[in-house]
C-alpha positions in Angstrom: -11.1 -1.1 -21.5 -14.3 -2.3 -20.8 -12.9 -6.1 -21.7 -10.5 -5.8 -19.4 -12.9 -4.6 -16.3 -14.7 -7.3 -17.5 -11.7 -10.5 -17.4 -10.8 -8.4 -13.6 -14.1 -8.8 -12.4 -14.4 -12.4 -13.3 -10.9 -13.0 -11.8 -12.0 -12.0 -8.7 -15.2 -13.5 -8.4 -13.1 -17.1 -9.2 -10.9 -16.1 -6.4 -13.4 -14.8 -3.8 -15.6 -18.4 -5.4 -12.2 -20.3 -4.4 -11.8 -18.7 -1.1 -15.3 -19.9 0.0 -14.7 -23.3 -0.2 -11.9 -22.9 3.2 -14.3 -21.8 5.9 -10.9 -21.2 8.4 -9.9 -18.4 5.6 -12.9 -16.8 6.2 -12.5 -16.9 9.8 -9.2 -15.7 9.8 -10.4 -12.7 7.2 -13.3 -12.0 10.0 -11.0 -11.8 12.9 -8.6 -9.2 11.3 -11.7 -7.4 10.5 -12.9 -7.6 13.8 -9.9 -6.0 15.4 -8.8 -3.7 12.9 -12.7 -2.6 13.9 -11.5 -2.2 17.1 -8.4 -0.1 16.5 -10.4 2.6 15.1 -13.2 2.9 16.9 -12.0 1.2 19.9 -11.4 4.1 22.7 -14.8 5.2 21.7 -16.9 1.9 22.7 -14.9 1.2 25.5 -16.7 1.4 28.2 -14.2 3.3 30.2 -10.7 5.2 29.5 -7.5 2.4 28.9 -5.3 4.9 31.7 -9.2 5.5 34.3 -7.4 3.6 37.8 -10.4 2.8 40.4 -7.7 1.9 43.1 -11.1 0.9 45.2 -12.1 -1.7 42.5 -8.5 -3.0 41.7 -8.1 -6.8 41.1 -12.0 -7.5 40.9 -13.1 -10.5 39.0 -15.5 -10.3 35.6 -18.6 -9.0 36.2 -21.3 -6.9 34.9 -19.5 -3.7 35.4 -16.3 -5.3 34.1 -16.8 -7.6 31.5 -12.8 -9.0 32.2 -12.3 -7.9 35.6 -10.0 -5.1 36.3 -6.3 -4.9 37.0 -4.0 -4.5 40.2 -4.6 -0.4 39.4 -8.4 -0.7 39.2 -8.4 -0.3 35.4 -10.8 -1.9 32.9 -9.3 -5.1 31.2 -12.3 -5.1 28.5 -11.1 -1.6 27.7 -7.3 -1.8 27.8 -7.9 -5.2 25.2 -10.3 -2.8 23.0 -8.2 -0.1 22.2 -4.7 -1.7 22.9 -5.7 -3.4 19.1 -4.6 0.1 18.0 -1.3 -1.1 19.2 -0.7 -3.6 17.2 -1.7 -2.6 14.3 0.0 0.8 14.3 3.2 -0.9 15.8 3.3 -4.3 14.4 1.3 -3.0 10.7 3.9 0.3 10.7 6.9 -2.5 11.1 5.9 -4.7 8.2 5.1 -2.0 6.0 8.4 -0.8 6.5 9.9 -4.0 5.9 7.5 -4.9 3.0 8.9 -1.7 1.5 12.5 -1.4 1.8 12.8 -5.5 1.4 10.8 -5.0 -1.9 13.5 -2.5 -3.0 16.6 -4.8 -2.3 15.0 -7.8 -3.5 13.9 -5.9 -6.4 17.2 -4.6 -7.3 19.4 -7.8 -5.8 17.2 -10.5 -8.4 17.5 -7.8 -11.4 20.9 -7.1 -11.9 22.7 -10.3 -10.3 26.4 -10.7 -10.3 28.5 -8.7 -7.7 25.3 -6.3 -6.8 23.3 -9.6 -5.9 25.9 -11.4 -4.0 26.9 -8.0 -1.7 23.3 -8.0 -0.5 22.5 -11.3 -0.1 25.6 -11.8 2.0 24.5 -9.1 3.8 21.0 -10.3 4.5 22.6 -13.9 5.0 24.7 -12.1 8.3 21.4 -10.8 9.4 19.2 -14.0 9.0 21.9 -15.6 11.5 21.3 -13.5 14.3 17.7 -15.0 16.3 15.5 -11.9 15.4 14.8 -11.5 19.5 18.4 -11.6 20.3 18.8 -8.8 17.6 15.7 -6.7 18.5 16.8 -7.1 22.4 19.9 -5.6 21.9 19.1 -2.8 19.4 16.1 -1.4 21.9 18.6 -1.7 25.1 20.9 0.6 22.6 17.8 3.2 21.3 15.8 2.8 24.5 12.1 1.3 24.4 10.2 3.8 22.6 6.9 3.3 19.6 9.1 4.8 17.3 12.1 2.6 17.9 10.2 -0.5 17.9 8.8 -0.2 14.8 12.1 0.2 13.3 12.9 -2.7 14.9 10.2 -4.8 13.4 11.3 -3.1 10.0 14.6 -4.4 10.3 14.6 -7.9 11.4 12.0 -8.8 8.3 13.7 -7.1 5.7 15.9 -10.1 4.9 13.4 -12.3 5.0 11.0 -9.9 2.4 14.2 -9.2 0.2 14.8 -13.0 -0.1 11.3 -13.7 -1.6 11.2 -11.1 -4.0 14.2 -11.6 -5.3 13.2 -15.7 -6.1 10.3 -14.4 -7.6 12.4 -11.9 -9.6 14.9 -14.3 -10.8 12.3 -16.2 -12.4 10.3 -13.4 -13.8 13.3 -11.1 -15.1 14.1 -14.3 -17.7 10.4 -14.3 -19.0 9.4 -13.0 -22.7 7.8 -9.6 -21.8 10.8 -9.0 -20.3 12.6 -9.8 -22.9 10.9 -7.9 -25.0 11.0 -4.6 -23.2 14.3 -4.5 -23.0 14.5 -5.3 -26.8 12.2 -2.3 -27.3 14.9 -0.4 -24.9 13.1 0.5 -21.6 15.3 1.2 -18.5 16.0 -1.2 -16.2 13.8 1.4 -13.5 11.0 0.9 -16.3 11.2 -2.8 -16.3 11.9 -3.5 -12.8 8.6 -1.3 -11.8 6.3 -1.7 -14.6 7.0 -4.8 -16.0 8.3 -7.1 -12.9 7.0 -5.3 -9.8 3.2 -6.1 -10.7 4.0 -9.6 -10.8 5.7 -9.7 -8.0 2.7 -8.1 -5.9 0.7 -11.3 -5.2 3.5 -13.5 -3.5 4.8 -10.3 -1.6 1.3 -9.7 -0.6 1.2 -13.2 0.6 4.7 -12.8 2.4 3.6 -9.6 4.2 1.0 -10.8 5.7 3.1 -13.5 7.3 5.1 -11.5 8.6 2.6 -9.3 10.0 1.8 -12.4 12.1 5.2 -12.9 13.4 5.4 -9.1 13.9 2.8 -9.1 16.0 3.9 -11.8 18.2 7.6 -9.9 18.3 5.5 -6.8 19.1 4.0 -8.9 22.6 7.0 -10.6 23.3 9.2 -7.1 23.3 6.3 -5.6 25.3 6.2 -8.7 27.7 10.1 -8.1 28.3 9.2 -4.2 29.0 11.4 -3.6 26.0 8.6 -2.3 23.9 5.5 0.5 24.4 5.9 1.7 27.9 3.2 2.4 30.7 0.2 3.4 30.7 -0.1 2.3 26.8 -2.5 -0.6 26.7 -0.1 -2.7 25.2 -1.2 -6.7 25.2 2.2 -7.9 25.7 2.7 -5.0 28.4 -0.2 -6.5 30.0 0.6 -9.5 30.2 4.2 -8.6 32.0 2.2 -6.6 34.1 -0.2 -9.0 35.3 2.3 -12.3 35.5 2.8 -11.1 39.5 -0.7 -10.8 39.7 -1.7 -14.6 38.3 -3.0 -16.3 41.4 -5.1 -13.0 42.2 -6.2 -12.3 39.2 -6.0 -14.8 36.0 -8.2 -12.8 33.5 -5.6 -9.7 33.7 -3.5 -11.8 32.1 -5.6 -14.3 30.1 -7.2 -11.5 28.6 -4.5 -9.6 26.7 -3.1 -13.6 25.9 -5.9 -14.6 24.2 -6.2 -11.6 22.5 -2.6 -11.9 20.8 -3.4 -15.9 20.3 -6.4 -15.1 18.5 -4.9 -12.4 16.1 -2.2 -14.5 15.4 -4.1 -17.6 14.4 -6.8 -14.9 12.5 -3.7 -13.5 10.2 -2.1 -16.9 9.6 -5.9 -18.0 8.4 -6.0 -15.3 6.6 -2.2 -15.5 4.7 -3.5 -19.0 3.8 -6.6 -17.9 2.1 -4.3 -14.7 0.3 -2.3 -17.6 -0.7 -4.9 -20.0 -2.2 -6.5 -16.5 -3.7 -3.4 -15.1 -5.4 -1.3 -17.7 -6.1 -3.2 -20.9 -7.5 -0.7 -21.8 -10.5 2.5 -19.6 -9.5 3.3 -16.4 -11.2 2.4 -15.6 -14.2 1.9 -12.1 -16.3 
């Protein structure tokens, strides 16, 4: 036991030694920090509530009271960006979770037993994969109505194909390896082999997979909002912000630079960060 903590430790300080030498990984690891920061203790340092309208003050310009400006309803920018991080990472992180989870269980079940079960899904998933995932996540919300709730199931669904398809490349390769092999010689259950001897080595590529598609869920999550088709009024939503404050641009710029940057910055921060998972947990390829 005690060997074992010991070649787990030393793993890890390699990785964490590896990860150092790419200063943008870091970066991107601090500005994922920085907003999930802001998700939970957002509404408490903002300096005023994301829904407060000061009808008097509406469309002013940064400033000392308001760091960036306020909106055409009088209400903090600074604020609304704060604790509309929650947002995302409740919407967007609730999506790829979701996707991550049931895409695991296809792949998983789609690269094991092959044959007729394997080509059924992946036809499936292929039919998917053709339809542009906007296209898709327009008309399903204009069918369910824009709601929190439906949107996540909409991020869940358009990147389960794409989650399915990795695991199942990785499992193709693993299911043929010796410890594999082996287990079924010893006569496990394909549930045994499939969760305790496959699904740990399939961890580190999916881990690397969900956090790209937590980027692109992210962007989905703004563009959806942008379009009104996601988190409705008063939710600080960034990409509700910015559809809000696209009338507004020649009044006021930062209402919509604001929320803009914001998503621009998170998305750069996680694709930093997927690159730095990826140098970190996948040097060589999989192995056990």
């Amino acid at each position: 036991m005690a060997d074992t903590a010991t070649k787990a430790a030393s793993k890890t300080r390699r990785r964490w030694r590896r990860l150092r030498r790419y200063p943008a990984t870091l970066i991107g690891f601090f500005i994922v920090g920085f907003f999930l920061l802001m998700a939970v203790i957002g509404p408490v340092v903002a300096p005023y509530g994301y829904a407060d309208q000061q009808l008097a003050e509406r469309l002013e310009p940064p400033s000392r009271e308001h760091l960036l400006g306020t909106d055409r309803f009088g209400r903090d920018v600074f604020s609304r960006v704060l604790v509309g991080s929650r947002d995302v990472y409740v919407v967007a992180g609730s999506g790829t979770i979701l996707a991550v989870l049931l895409g695991l269980t296809l792949g998983l079940i789609a690269g094991y037993f092959g044959g007729l079960v394997d080509e059924i899904l992946m036809r499936l998933i292929d039919v998917l994969l053709a339809i542009p995932p906007l296209l898709l996540a327009m008309i399903i919300l204009f069918t369910l109505g824009p709601s929190r709730s439906n949107v996540i199931l909409v991020v869940g669904f358009l990147y389960i194909p794409m989650v399915s398809r990795v695991v199942r490349s990785v499992v193709l390769d693993l299911k043929t390896r010796q410890f594999v092999e082996a287990a079924k010689l010893r006569g496990e259950t394909s549930l045994y082999i499939m969760f305790r001897e496959i699904l740990p080595n399939v961890l580190p590529p999916l881990a690397v997979e969900a956090s790209m598609r937590f980027s692109y869920a992210i962007f989905l999550v703004a563009s959806l909002g942008f379009l009104g088709l996601g988190v409705q009024p008063p939710s600080p939503d960034w990409g509700l912000m910015v559809g809000e404050a696209r009338n507004y641009f020649s009044q006021a710029q930062w209402a919509l630079l604001a929320p803009a940057a914001a998503v621009a910055i998170l998305v750069v921060g996680v694709g930093f960060m997927s690159d730095g998972l990826r140098r970190m947990l996948l040097p060589g390829g999989v192995s056990r």
